[in-house]
N, C-alpha and C positions, 0 to 999 in steps of 0.2 A: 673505142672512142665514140665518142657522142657530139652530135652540134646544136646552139644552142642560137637561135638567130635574132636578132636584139637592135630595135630603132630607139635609138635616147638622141636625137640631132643629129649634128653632124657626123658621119662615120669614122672622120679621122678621130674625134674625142673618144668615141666607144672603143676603136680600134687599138689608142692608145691606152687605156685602162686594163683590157684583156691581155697586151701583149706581155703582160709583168704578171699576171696572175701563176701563181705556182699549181701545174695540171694543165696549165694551157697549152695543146701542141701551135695551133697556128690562128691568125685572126684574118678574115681576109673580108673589107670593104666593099660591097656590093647595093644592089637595090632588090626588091621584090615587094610585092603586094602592087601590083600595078597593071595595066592591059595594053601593055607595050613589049613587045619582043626585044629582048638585046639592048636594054633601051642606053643613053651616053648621059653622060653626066650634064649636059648643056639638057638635055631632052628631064630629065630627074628637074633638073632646079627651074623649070618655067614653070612646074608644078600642074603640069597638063597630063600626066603620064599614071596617077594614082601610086606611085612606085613612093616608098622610104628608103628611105640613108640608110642603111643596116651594118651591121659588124656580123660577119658567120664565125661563129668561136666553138674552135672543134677542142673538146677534153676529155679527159680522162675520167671517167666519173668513180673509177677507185682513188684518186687525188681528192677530186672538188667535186659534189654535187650542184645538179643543176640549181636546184633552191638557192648556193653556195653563190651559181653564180646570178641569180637573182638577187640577192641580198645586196653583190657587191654594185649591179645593175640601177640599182632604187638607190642606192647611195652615193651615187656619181654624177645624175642627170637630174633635171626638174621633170618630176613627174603628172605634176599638177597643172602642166601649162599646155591648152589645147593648141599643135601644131606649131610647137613652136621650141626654141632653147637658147635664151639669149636673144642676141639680133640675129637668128637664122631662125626667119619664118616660112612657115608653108608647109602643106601639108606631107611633104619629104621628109619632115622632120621632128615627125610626129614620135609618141612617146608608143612605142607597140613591141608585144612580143610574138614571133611567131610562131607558135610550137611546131615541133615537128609530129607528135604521135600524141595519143589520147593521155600519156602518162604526165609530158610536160604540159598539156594544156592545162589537167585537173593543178598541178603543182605551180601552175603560172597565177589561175585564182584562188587557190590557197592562199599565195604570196601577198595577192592584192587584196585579200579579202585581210590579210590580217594587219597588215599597214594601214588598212583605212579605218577596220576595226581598233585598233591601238593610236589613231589619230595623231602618227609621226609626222604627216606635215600637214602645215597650216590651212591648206588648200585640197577641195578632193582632187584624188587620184583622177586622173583622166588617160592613163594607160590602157591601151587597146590588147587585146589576146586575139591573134588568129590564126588558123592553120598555112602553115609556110609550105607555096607551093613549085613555083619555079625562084630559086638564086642565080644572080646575073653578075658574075663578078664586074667590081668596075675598074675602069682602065687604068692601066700600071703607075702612072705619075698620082693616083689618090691610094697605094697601097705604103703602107709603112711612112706614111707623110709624116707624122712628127719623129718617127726616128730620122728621116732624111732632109726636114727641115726645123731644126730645134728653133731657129733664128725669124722665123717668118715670124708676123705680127701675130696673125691668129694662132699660132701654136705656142706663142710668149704670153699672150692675153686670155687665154680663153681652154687652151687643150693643157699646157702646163700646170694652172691652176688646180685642174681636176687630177693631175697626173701627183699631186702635191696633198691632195685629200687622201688620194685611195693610199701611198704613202702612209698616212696619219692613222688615218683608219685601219687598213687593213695589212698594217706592217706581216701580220704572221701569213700572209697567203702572199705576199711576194714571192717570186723568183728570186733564186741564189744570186 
């Protein structure tokens, strides 16, 4: 298994994109990049903490390669929008991958080199690559939130939507 740690906004959207990918064993909502130990979720959104919203996405990479799951990653979140996604701004919620080891780093600017080179969206890329050093899971009410809240406004407005593209898109790498 391999993990793959991924800031596109809010964690719950990322979270919910990964949990349908087929190869995915588990997703788990956390922060990292930041100079706060342990840090809580109220500490993450004053945005004083340096810390991203992040999705840890552990796979299979005889399933899904990591590329695979970059492809699905750029095609789920606004990539072009400095610290931001929707109305959730600040720099928690910034557009970043973290690599874990020299192989996803190379394979993370490959990625972005070749979406900007191929000019898929309107806007340059403003996604950040950095090495991923300590993950801080985050506390158990932000874990599996749009499976355990399908009904809340922001997961009707905003997390569904995207649950509704990757759908569209990426019907062959769902889950059974």
């Amino acid at each position: 298994m391999e993990k793959a740690t991924l800031g596109g906004g809010c964690f719950w959207c990322t979270e919910a994109v990964f949990d349908r990918i087929e190869g995915v064993e588990s997703v788990v909502s956390g922060y990292t990049g930041g100079h706060l130990a342990n840090p809580t979720y109220d500490q993450v959104c004053s945005g004083d903490t340096g810390h991203a919203e992040v999705a840890q996405v552990t796979f299979d990479p005889a399933v899904i390669t990591f590329r695979e799951i970059l492809e699905i990653f750029f095609a789920t979140h606004d990539p072009t929008t400095q610290d931001r996604q929707g109305n959730d701004v600040g720099q928690q919620y910034r557009s970043i991958i973290f690599a874990e080891d020299d192989e996803q780093e190379l394979i993370a600017r490959e990625v972005l080199d070749s979406l900007s080179a191929g000019e898929v969206f309107e806007a340059p890329i403003v996604t950040q690559v950095d090495r991923l050093h300590t993950f801080w899971p985050a506390e158990d009410g932000h874990q599996e939130f749009f499976a355990q809240n399908p009904g809340q406004p922001y997961c009707v407005f905003v997390i569904a939507p995207k649950v509704a593209k990757l759908r569209e898109q990426f019907a062959h790498r769902l889950k059974s």
